[in-house]
C-alpha positions as CSV (number, residue, x, y, z in Angstrom):
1,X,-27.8,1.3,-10.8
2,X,-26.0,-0.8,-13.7
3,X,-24.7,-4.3,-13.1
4,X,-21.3,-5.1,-13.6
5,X,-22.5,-8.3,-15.6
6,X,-24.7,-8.5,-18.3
7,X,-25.5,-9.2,-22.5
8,X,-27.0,-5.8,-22.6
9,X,-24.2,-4.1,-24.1
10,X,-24.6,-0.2,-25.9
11,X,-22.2,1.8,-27.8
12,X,-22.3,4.3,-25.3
13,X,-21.2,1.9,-22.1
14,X,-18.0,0.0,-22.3
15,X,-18.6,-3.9,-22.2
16,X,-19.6,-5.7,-19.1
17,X,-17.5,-7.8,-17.2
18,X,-18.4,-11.5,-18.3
19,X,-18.7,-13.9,-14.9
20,X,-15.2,-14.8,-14.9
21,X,-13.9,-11.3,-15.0
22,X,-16.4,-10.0,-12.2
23,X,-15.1,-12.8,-10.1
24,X,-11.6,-11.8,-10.6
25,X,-12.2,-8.7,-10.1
26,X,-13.8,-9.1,-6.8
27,X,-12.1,-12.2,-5.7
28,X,-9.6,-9.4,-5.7
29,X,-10.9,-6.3,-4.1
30,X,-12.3,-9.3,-1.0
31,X,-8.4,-11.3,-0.8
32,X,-7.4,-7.7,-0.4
33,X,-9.4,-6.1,2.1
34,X,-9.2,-8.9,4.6
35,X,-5.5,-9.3,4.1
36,X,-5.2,-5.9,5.4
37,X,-8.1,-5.9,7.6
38,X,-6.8,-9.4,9.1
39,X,-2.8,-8.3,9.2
40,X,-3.1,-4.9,10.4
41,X,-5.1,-6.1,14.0
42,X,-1.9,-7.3,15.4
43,X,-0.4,-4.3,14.5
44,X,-2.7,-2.1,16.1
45,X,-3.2,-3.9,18.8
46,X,0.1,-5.4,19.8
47,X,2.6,-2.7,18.5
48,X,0.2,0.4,18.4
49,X,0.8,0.6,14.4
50,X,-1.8,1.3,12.0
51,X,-1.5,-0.6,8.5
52,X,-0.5,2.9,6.9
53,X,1.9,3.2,9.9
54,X,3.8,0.0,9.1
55,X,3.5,0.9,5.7
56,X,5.3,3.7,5.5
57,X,7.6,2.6,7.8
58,X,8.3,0.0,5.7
59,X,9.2,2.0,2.6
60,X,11.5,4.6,4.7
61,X,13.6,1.4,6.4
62,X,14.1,0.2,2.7
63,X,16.4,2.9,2.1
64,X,19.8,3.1,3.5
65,X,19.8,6.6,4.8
66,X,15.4,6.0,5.9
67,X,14.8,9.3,4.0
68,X,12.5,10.1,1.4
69,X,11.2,13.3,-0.3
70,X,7.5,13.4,0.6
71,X,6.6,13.7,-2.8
72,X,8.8,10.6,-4.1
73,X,7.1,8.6,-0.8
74,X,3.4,9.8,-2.3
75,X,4.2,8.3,-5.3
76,X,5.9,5.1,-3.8
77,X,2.4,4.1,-1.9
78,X,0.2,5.4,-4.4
79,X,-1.1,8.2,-2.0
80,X,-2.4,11.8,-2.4
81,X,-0.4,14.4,-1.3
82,X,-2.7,15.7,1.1
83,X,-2.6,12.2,2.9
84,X,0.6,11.9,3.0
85,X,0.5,15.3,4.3
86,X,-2.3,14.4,7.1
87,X,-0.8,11.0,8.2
88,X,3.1,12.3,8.3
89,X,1.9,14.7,11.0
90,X,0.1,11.9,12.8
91,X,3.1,9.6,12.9
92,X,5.5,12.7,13.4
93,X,3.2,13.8,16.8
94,X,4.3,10.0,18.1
95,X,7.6,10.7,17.1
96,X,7.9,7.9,14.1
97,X,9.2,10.2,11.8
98,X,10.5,13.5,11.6
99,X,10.2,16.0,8.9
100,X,12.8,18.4,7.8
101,X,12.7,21.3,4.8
102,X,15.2,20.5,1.8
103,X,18.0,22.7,2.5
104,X,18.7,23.2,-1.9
105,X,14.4,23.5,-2.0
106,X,12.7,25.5,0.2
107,X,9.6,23.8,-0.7
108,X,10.5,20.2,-0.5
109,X,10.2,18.2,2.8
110,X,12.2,15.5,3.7
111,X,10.3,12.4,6.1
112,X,12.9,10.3,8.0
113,X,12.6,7.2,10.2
114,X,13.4,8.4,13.9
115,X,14.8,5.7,16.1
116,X,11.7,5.4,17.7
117,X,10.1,4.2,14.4
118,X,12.6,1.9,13.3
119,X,12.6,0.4,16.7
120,X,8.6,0.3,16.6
121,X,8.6,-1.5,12.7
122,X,11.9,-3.8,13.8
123,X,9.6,-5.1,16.6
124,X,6.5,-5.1,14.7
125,X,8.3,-7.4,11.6
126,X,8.7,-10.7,12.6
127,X,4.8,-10.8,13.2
128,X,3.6,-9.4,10.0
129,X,6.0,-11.4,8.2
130,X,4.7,-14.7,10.3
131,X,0.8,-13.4,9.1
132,X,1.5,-12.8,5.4
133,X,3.0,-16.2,5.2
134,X,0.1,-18.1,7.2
135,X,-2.9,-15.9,5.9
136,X,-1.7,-15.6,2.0
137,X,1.9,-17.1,0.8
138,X,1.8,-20.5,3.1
139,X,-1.6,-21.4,0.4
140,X,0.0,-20.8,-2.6
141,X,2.5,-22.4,-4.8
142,X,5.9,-21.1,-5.9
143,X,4.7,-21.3,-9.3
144,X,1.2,-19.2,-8.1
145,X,3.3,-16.7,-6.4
146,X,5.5,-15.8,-9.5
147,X,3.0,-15.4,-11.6
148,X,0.9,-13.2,-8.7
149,X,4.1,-11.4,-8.8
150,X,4.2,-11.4,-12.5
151,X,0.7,-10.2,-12.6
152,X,0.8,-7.6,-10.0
153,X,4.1,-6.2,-11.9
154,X,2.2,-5.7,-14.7
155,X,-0.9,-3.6,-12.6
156,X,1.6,-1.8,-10.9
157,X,3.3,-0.4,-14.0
158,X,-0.1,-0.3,-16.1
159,X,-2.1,2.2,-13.3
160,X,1.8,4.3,-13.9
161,X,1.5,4.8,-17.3
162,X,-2.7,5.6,-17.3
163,X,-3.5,9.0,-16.1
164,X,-6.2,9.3,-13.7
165,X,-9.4,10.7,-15.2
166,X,-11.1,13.7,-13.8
């Protein structure tokens, strides 16, 4: 098993993250797991919501009419289709959303927000609002969170334009 660290670099390997990249890097992967480990208790346990749940809930209540191709909301959270496809059916059995065929595409499916989901994120909101500020913004400056925002911009739009490798 290589190191993600080290002074022995090849031509055939690319180069090794120096210490201040590997702590980025992980600082990162850690900040993020336990921001979603740590928000997405109460969510399970107080409103019956997984973290995908509220996520996707989220993205449909953004939109005016809380439709969304399932194809455009794959792309939107950075999901497969086939898990979009697993956890829609999941959330459509509780009756969160509903899924309808495109009437111009026989093969595109529509996912909508039912009542019973928006009601379920609406009551759900004020909470996870009230743990991303004390667990993450509420430790940062304005100036740290621009540039987070600045930075995570950029990653965002940089995984977009790289295809995946095989």
């Amino acid at each position: 098993m290589h190191q993600l660290i080290g002074d022995d670099m090849t031509n055939e390997s690319p180069p090794w993250l120096n210490s201040t990249e590997e702590q980025a890097w992980r600082g990162l992967l850690r900040a993020f797991d336990q921001l979603v480990t740590r928000t997405g208790r109460p969510m399970q346990s107080e409103f019956g919501l997984s973290a995908a749940d509220y996520t996707v809930l989220a993205e449909l209540t953004r939109i005016p009419d809380g439709r969304l191709r399932v194809l455009e909301l794959a792309k939107v959270l950075g999901w497969e289709k086939s898990r979009v496809s697993h956890h829609m059916a999941r959330m459509s059995k509780r009756g969160l959303i509903e899924r309808e065929v495109c009437s111009y595409d026989r093969r595109g499916v529509y996912v909508s927000v039912t009542p019973l989901g928006r009601a379920a994120i609406e009551e759900a909101a004020s909470r996870h609002v009230e743990d991303v500020r004390r667990l993450f913004l509420d430790h940062l400056t304005d100036g740290q969170i621009a540039f987070l925002a600045e930075i995570t911009a950029e990653l965002v739009d940089n995984l977009a334009r790289t295809p995946e490798l095989p």
